[in-house]
PDB file of N, CA, C and O in Angstrom:
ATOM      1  N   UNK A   1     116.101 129.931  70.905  1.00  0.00           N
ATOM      2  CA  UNK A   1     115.699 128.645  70.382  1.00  0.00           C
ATOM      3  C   UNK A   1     116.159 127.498  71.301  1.00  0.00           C
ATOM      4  O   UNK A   1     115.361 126.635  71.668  1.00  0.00           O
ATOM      5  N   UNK A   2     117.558 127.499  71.698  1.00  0.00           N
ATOM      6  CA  UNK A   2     117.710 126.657  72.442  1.00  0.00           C
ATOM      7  C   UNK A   2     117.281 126.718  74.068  1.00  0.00           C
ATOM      8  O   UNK A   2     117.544 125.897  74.947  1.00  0.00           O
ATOM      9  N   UNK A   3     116.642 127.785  74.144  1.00  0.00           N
ATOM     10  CA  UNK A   3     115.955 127.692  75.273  1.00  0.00           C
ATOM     11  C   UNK A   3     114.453 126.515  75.608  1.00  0.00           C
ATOM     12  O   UNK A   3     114.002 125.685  76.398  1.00  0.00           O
ATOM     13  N   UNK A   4     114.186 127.277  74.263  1.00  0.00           N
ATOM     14  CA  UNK A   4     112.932 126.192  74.312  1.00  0.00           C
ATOM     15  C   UNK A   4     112.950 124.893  73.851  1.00  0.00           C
ATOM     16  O   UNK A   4     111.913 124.230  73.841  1.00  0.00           O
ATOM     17  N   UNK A   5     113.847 124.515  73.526  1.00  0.00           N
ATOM     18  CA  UNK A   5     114.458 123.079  73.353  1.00  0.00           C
ATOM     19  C   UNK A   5     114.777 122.436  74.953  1.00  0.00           C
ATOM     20  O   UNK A   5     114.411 121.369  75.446  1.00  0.00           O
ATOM     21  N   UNK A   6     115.309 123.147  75.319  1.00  0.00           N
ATOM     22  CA  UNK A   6     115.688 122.634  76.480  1.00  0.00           C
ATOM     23  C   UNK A   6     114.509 122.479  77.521  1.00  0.00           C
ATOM     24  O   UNK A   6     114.505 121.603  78.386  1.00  0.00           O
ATOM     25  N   UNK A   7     113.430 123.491  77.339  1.00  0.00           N
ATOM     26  CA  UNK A   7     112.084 123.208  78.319  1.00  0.00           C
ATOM     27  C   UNK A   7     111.630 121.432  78.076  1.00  0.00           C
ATOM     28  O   UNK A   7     111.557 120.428  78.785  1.00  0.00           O
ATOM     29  N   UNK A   8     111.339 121.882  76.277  1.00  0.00           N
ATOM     30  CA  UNK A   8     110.851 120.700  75.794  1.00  0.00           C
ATOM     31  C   UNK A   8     111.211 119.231  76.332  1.00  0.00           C
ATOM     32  O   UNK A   8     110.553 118.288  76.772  1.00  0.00           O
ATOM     33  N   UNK A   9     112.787 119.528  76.049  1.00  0.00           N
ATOM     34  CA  UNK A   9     113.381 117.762  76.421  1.00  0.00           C
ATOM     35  C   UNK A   9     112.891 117.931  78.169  1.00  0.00           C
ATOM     36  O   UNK A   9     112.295 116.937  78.584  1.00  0.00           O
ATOM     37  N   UNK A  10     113.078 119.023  79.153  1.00  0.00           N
ATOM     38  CA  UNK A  10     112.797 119.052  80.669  1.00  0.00           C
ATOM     39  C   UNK A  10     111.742 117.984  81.124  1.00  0.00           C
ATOM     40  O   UNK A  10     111.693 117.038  81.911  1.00  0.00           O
ATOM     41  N   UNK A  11     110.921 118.618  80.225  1.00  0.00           N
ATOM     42  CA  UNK A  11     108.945 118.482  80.242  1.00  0.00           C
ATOM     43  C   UNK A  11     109.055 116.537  80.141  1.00  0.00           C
ATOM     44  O   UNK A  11     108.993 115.654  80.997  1.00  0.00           O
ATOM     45  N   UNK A  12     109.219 116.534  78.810  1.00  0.00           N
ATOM     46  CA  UNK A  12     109.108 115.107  78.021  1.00  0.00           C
ATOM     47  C   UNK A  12     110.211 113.936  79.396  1.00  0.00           C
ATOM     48  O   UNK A  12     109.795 112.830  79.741  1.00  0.00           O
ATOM     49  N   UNK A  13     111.540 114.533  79.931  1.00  0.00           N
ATOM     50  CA  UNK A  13     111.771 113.821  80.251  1.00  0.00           C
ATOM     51  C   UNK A  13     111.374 113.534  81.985  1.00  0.00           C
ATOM     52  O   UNK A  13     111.592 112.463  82.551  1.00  0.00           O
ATOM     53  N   UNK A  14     110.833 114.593  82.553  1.00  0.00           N
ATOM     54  CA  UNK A  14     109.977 114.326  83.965  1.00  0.00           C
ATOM     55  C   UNK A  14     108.873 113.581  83.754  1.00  0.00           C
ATOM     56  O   UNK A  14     108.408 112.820  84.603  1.00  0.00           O
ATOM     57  N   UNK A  15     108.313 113.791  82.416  1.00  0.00           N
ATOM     58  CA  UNK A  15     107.004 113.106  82.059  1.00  0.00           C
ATOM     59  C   UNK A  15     107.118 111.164  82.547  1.00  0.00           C
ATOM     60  O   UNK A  15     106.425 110.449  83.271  1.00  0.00           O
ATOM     61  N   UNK A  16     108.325 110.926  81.725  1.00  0.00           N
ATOM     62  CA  UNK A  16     108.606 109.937  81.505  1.00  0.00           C
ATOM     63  C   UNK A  16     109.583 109.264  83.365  1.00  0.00           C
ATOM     64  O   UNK A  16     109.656 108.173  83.932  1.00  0.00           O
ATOM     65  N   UNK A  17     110.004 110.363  83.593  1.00  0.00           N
ATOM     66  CA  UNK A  17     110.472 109.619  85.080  1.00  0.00           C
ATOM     67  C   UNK A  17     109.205 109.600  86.120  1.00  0.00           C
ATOM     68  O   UNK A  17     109.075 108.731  86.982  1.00  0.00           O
ATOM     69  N   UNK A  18     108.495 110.439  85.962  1.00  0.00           N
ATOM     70  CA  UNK A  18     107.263 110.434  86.454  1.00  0.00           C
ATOM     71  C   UNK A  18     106.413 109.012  86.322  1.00  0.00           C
ATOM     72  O   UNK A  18     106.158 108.253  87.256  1.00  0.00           O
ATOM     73  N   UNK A  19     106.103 108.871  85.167  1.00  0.00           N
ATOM     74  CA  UNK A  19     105.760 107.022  85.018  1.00  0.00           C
ATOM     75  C   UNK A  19     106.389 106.127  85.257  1.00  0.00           C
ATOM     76  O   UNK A  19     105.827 105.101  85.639  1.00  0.00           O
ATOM     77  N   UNK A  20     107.851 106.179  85.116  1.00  0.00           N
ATOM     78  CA  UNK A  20     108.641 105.435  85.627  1.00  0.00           C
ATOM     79  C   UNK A  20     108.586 104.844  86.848  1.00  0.00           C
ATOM     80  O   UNK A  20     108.576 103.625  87.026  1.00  0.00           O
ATOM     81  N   UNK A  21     108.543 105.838  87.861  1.00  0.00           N
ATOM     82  CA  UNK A  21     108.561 105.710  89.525  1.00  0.00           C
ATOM     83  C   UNK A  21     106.958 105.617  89.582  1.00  0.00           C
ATOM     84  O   UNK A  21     106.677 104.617  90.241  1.00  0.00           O
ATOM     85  N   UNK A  22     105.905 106.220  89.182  1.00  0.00           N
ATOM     86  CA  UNK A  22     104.920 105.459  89.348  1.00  0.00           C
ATOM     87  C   UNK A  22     104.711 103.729  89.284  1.00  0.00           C
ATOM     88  O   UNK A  22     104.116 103.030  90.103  1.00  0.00           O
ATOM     89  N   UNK A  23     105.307 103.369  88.211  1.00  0.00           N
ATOM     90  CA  UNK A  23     105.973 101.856  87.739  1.00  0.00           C
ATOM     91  C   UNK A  23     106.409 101.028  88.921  1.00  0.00           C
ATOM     92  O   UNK A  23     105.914 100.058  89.496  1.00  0.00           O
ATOM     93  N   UNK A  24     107.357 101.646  89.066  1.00  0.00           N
ATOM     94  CA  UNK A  24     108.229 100.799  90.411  1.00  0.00           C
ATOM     95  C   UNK A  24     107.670 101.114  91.468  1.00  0.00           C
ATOM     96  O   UNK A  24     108.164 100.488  92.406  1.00  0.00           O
ATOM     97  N   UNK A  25     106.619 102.001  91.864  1.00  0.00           N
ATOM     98  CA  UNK A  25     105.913 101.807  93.008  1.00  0.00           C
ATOM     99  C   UNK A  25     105.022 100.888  92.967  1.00  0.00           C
ATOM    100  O   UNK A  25     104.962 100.080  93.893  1.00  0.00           O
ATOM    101  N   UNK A  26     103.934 100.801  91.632  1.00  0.00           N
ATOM    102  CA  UNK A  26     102.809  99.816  91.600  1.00  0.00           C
ATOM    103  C   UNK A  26     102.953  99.120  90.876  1.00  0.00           C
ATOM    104  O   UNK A  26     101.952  98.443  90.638  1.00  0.00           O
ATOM    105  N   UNK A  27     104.278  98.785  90.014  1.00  0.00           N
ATOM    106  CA  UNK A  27     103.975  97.249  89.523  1.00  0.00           C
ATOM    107  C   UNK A  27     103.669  96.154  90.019  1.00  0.00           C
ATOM    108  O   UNK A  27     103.917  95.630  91.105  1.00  0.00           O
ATOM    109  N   UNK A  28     103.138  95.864  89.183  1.00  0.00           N
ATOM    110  CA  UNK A  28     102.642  94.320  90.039  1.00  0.00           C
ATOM    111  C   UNK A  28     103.618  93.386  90.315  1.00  0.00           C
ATOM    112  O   UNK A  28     103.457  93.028  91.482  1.00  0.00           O
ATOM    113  N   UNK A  29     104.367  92.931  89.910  1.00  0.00           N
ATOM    114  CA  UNK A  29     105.763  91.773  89.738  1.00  0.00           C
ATOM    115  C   UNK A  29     106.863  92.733  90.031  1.00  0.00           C
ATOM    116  O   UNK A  29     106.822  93.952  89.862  1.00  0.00           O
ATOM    117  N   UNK A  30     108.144  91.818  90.628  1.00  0.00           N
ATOM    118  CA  UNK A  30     109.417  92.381  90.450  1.00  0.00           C
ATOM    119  C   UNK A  30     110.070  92.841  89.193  1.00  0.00           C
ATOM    120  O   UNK A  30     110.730  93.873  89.080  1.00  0.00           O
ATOM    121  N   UNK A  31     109.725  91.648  87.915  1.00  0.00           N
ATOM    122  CA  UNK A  31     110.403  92.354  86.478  1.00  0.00           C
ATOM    123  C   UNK A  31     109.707  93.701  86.332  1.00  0.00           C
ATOM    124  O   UNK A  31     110.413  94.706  86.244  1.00  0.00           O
ATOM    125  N   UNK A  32     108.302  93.810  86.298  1.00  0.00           N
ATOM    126  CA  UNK A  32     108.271  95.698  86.209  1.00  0.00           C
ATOM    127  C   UNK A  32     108.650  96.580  87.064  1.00  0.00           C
ATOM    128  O   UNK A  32     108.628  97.734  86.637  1.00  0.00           O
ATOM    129  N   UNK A  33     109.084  96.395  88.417  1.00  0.00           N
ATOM    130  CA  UNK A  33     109.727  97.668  89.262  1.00  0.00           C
ATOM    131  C   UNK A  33     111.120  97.282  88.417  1.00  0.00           C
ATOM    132  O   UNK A  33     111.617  98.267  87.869  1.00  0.00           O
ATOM    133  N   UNK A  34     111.623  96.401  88.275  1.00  0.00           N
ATOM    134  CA  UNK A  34     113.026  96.583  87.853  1.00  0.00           C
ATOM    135  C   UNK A  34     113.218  97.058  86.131  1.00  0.00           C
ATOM    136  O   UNK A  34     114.136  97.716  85.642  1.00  0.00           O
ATOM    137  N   UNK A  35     112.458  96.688  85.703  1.00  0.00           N
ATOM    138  CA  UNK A  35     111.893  97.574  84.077  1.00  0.00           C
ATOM    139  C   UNK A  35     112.343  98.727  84.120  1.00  0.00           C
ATOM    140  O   UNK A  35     113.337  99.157  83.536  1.00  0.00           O
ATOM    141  N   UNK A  36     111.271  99.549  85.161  1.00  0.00           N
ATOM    142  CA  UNK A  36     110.672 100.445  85.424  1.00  0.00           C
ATOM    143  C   UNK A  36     112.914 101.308  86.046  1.00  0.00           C
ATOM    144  O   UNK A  36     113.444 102.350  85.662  1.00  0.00           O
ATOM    145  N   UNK A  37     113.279 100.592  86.691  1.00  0.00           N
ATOM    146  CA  UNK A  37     114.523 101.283  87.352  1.00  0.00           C
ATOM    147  C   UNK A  37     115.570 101.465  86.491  1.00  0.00           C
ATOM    148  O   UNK A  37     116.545 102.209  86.594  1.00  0.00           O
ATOM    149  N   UNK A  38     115.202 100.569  85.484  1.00  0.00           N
ATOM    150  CA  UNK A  38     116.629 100.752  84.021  1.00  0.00           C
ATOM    151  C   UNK A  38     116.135 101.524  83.450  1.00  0.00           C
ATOM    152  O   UNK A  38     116.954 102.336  83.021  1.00  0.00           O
ATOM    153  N   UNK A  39     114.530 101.866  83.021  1.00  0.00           N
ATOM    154  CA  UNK A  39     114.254 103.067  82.156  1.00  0.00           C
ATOM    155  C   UNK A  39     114.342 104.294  83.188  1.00  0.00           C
ATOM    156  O   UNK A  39     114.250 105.383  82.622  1.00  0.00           O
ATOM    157  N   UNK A  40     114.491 104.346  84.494  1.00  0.00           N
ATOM    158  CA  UNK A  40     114.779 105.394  85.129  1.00  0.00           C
ATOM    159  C   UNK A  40     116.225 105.965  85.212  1.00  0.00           C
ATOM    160  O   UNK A  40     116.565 107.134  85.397  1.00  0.00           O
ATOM    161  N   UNK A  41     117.219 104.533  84.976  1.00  0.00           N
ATOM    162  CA  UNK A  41     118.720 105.224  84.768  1.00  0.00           C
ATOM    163  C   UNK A  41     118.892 105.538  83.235  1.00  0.00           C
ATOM    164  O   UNK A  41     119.968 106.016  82.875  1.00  0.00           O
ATOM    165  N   UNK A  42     117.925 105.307  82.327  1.00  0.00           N
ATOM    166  CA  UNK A  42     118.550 105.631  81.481  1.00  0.00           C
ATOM    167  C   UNK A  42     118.433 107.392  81.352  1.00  0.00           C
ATOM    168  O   UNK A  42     119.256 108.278  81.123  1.00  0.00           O
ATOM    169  N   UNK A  43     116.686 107.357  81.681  1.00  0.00           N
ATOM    170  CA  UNK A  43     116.375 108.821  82.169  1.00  0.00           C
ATOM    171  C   UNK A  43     117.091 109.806  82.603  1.00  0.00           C
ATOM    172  O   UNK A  43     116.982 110.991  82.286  1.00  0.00           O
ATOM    173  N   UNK A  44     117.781 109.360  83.284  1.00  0.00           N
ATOM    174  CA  UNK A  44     118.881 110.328  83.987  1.00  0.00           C
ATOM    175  C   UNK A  44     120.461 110.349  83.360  1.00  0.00           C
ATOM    176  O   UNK A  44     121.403 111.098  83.620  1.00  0.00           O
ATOM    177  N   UNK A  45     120.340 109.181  82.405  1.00  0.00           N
ATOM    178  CA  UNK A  45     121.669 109.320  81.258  1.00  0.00           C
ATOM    179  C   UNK A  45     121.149 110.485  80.140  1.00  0.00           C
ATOM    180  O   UNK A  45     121.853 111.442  79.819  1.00  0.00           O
ATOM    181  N   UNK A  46     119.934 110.259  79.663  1.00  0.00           N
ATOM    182  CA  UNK A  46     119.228 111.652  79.128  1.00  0.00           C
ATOM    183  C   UNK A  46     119.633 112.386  79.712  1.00  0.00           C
ATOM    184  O   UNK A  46     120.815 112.552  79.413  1.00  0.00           O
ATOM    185  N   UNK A  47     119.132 113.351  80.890  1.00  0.00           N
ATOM    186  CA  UNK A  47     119.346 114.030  81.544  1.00  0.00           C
ATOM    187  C   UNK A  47     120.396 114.839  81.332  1.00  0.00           C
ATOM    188  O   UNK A  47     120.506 116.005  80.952  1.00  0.00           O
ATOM    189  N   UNK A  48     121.575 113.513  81.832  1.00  0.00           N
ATOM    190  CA  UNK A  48     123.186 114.224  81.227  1.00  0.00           C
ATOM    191  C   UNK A  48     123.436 114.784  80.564  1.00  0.00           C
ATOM    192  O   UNK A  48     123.843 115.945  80.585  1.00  0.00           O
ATOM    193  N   UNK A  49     123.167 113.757  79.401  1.00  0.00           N
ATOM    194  CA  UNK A  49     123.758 114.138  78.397  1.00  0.00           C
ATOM    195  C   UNK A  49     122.973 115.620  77.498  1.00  0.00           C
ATOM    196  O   UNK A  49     123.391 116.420  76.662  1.00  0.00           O
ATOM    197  N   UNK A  50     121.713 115.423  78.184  1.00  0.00           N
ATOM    198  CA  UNK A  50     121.455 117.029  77.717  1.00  0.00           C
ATOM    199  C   UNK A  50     122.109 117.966  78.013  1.00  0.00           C
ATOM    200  O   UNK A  50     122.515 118.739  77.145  1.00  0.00           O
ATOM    201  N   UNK A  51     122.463 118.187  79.729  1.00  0.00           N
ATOM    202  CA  UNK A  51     123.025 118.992  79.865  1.00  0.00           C
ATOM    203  C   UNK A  51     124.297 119.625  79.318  1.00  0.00           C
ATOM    204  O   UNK A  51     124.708 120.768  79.117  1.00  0.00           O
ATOM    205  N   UNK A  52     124.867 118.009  79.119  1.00  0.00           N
ATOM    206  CA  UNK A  52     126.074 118.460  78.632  1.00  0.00           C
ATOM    207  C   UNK A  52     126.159 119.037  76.991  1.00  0.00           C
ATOM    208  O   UNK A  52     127.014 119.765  76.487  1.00  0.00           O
ATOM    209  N   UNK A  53     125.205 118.554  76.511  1.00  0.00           N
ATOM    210  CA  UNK A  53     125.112 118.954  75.377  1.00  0.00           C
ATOM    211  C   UNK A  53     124.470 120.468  75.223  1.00  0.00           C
ATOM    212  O   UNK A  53     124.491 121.053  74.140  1.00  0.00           O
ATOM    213  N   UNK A  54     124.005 120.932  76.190  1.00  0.00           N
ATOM    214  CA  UNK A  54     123.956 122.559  76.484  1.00  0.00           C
ATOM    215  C   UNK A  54     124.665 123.107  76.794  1.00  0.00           C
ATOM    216  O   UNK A  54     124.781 124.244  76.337  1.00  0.00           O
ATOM    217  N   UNK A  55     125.485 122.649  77.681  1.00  0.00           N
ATOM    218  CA  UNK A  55     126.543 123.340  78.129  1.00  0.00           C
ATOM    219  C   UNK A  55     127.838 123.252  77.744  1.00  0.00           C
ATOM    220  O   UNK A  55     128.662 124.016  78.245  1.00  0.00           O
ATOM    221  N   UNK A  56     128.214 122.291  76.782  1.00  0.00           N
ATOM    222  CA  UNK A  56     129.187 121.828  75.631  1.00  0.00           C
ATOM    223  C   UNK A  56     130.219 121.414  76.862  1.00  0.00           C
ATOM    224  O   UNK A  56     131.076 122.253  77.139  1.00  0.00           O
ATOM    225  N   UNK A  57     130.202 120.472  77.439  1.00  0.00           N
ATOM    226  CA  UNK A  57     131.400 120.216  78.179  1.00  0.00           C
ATOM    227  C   UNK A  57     130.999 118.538  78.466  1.00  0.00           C
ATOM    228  O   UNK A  57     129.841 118.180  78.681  1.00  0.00           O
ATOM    229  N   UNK A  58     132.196 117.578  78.425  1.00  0.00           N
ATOM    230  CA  UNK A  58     132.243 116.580  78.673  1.00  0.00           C
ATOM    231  C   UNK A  58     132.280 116.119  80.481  1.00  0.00           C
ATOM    232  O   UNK A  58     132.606 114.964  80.753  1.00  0.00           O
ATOM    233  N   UNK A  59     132.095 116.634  81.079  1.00  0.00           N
ATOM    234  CA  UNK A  59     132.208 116.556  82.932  1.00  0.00           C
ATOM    235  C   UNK A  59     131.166 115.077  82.801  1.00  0.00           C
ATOM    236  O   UNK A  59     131.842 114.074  82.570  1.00  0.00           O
ATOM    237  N   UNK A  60     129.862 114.854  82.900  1.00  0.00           N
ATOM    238  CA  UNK A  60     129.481 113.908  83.130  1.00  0.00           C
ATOM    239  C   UNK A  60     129.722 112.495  82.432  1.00  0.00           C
ATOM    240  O   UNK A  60     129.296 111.358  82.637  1.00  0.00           O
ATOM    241  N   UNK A  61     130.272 112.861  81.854  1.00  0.00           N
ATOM    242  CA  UNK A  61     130.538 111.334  80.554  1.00  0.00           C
ATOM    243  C   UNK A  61     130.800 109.649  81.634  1.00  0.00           C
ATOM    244  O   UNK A  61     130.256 108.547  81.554  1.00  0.00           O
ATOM    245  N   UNK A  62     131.978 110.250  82.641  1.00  0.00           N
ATOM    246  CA  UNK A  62     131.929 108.690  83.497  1.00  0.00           C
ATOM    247  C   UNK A  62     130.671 108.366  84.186  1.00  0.00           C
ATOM    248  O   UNK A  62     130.375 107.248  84.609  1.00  0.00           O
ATOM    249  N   UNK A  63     129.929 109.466  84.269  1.00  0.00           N
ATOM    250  CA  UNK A  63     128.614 109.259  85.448  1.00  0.00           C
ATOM    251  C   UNK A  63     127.691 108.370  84.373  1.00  0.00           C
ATOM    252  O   UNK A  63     127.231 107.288  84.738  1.00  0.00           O
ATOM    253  N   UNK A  64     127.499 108.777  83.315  1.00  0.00           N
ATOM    254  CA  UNK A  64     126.609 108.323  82.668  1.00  0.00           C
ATOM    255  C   UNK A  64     127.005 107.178  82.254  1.00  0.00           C
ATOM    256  O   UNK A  64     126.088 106.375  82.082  1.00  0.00           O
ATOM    257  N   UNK A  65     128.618 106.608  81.907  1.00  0.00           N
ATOM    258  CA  UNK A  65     129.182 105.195  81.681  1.00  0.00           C
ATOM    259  C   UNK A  65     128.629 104.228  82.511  1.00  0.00           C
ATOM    260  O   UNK A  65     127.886 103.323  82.133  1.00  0.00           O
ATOM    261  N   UNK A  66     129.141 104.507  84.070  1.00  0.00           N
ATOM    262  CA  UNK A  66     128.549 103.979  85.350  1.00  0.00           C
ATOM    263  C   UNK A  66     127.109 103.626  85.058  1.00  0.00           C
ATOM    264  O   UNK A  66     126.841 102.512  84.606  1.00  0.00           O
ATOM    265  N   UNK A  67     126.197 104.498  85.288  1.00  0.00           N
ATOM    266  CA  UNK A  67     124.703 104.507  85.250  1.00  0.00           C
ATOM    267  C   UNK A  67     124.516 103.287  84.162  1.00  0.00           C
ATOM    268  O   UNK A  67     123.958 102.224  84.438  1.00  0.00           O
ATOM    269  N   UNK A  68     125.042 103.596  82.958  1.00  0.00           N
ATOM    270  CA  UNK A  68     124.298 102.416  82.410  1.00  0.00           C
ATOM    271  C   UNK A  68     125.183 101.149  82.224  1.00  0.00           C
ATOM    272  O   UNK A  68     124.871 100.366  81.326  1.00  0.00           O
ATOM    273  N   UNK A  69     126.571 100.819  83.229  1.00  0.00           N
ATOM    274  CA  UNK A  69     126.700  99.806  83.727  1.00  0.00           C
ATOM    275  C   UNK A  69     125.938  99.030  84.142  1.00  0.00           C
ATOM    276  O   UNK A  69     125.608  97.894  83.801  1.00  0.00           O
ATOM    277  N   UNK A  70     125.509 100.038  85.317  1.00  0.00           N
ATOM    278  CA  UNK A  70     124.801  99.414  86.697  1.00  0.00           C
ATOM    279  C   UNK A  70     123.481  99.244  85.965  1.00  0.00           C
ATOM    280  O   UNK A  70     122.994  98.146  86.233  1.00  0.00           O
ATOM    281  N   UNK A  71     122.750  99.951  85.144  1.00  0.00           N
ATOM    282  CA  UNK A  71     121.550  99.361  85.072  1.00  0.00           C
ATOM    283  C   UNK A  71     121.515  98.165  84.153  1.00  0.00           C
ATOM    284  O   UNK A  71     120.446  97.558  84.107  1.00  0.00           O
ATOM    285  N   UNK A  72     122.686  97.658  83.291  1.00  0.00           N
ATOM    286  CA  UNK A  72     122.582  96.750  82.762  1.00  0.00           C
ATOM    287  C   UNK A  72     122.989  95.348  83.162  1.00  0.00           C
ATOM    288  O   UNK A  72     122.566  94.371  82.545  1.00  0.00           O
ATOM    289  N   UNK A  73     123.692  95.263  84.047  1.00  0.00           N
ATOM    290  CA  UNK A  73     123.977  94.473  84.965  1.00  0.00           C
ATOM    291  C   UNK A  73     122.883  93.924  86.208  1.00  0.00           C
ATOM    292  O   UNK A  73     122.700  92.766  86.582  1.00  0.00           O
ATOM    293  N   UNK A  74     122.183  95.293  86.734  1.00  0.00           N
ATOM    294  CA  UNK A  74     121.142  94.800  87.476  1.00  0.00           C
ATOM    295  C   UNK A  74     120.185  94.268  86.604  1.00  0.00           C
ATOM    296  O   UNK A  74     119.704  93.213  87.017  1.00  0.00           O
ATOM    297  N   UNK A  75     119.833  94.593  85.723  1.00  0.00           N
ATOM    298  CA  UNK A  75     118.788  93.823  84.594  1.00  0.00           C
ATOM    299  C   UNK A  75     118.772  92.516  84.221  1.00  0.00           C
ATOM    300  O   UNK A  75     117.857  91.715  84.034  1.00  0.00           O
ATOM    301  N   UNK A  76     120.406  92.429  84.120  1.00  0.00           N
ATOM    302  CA  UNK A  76     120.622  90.871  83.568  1.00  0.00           C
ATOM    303  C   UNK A  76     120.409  89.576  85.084  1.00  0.00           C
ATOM    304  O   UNK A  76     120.032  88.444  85.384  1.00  0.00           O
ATOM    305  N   UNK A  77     120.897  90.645  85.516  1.00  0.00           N
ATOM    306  CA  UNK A  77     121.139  90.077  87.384  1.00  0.00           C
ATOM    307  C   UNK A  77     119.867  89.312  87.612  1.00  0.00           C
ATOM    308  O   UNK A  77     119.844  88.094  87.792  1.00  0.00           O
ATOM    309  N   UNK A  78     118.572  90.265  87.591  1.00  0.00           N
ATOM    310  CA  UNK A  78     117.202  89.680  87.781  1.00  0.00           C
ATOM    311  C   UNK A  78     116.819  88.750  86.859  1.00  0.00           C
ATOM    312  O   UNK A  78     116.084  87.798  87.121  1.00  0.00           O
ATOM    313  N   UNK A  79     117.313  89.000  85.740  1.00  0.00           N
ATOM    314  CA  UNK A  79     116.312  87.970  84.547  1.00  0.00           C
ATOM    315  C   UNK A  79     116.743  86.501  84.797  1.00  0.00           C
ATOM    316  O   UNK A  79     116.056  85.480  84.766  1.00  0.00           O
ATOM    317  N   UNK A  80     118.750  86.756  85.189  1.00  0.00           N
ATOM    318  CA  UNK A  80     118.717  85.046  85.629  1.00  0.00           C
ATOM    319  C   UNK A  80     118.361  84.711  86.460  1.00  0.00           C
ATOM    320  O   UNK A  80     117.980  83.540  86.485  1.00  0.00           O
ATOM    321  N   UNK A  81     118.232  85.839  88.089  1.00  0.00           N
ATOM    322  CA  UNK A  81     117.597  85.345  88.918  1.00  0.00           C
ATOM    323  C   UNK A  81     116.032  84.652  88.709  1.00  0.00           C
ATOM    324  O   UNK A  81     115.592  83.714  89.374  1.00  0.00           O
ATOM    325  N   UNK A  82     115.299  85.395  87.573  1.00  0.00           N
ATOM    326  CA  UNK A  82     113.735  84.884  87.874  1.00  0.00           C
ATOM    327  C   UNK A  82     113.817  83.599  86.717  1.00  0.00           C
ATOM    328  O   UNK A  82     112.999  82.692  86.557  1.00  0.00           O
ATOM    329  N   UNK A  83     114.871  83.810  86.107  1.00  0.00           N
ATOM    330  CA  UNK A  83     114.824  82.770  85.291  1.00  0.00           C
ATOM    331  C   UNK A  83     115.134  81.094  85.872  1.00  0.00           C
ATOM    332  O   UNK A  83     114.841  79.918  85.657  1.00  0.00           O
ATOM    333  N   UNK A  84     115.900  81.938  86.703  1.00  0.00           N
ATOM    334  CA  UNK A  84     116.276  80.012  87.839  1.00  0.00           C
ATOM    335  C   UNK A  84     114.829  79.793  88.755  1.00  0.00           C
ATOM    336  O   UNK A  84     114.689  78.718  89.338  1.00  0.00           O
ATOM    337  N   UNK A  85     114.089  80.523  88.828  1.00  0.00           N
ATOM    338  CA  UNK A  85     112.995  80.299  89.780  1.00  0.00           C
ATOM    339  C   UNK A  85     112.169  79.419  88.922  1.00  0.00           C
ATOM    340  O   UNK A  85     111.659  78.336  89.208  1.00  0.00           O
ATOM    341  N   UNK A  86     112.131  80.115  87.777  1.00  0.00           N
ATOM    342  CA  UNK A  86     110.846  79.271  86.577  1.00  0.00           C
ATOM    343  C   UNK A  86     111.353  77.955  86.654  1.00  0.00           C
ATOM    344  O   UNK A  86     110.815  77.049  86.018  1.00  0.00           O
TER     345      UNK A  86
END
């Protein structure tokens, strides 16, 4: 059972990094490549935390803290940047 759980979340979550990086290649504006790069770290905080949750061990927990540091910080980073432009 938990095998095929684990395909499932695989599938659903390449699906979704897959559009992602499509995103940040062809968005049109800077706010959607950068959209597009926070829903890609979060993707990969998924990621983690699946694993870890398969493999019952806490090892990635700082990676994934980090990750969504950085993507929340770069997020805010741009919005005031485009926000001083307006």
């Amino acid at each position: 059972m938990m095998q095929t759980v684990l395909i499932v979340v695989s599938v659903i979550l390449s699906l979704a990094a897959a559009g992602a990086l499509y995103r940040m290649m062809k968005g049109p504006s800077l706010l959607d490549r950068v959209l597009a790069a926070d829903v890609l770290l979060a993707i990969i905080a998924a990621a983690l935390a699946t694993d870890m949750a398969i493999n019952s061990h806490l090892e990635n927990l700082a990676l994934m803290v980090a990750l969504s540091l950085i993507g929340f910080i770069g997020s805010v980073t741009v919005a005031r940047f485009v926000s001083d432009k307006r």
